[in-house]
N, C-alpha and C positions, 0 to 999 in steps of 0.2 A: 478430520476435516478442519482448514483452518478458519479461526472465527471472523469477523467483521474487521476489526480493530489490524490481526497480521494480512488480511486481504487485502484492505485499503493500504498497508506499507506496500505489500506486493505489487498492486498498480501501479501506486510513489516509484516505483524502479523497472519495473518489468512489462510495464501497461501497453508500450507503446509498440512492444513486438505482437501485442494481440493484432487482429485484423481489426476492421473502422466499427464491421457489425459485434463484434467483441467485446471493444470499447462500450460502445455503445450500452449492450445489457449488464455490463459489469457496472457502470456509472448509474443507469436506473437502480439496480439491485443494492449495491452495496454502499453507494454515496448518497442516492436519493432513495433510499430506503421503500422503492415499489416492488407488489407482490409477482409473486409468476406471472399471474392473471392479468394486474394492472398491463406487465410490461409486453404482454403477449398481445393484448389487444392495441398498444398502440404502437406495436411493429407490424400487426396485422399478420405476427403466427403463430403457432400451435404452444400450448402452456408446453408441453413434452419437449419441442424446439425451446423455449428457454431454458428450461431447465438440464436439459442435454449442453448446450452454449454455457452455462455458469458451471457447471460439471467439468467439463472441457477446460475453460479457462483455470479453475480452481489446478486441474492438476499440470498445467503448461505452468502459471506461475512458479507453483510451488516446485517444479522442475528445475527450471531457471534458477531459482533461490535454492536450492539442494545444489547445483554444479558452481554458479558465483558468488553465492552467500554476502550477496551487496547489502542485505537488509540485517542478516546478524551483526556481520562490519561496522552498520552506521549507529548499531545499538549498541553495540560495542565501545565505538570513541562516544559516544554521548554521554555511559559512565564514565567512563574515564575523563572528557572536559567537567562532568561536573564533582568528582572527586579532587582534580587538579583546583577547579572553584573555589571550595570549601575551605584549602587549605592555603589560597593564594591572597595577595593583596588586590587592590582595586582596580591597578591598570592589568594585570592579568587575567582579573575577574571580566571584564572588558573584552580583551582578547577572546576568551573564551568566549563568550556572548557572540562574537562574530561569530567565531569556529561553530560554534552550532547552528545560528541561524541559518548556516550555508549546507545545512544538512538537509538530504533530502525530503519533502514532505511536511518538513516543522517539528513541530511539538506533539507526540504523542502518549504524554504522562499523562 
């Protein structure tokens, strides 16, 4: 099961194929950190229904990311920009800084 930390990359790229009610208990759950229970009572359903909905989602993502591997990809060049860093001067150092910023989701170290 993937933990918190690859989930929330997974939303960062793949969130938006969920449905709206989807979205929804993936963002209490895993970004606003509410329990089953919290998120059941104030959708007004069954703790079983969210937990079935984050079930659900957890293996459509990871789907998604098993066929386009956008989330490996983006950690992928993120070594690579900052190995290119370490070894470059300051207006490359520069450069790079954009190249990642423009990465999905931010900063995940």
């Amino acid at each position: 099961m993937p933990d918190r930390l690859e989930m929330n990359l997974l939303l960062d790229f793949y969130g938006e194929l969920l449905t709206e009610k989807q979205q929804e208990i993936c963002d209490l759950y895993y970004r606003q950190d509410l329990s089953l229970q919290e998120i059941a009572e104030l959708m007004k359903i069954s703790r079983a229904a969210v937990h079935d909905t984050l079930s659900r989602c957890r293996k459509e993502l990871s789907h998604y990311e098993e066929i386009l591997q956008m989330v490996k990809s983006s950690i992928h060049r993120r070594e690579i920009y900052t190995k290119i860093k370490s070894i470059s001067g300051q207006n490359v150092s520069e450069l790079i800084d954009k190249c990642i910023e423009t990465e999905i989701g931010g900063n995940y170290e």
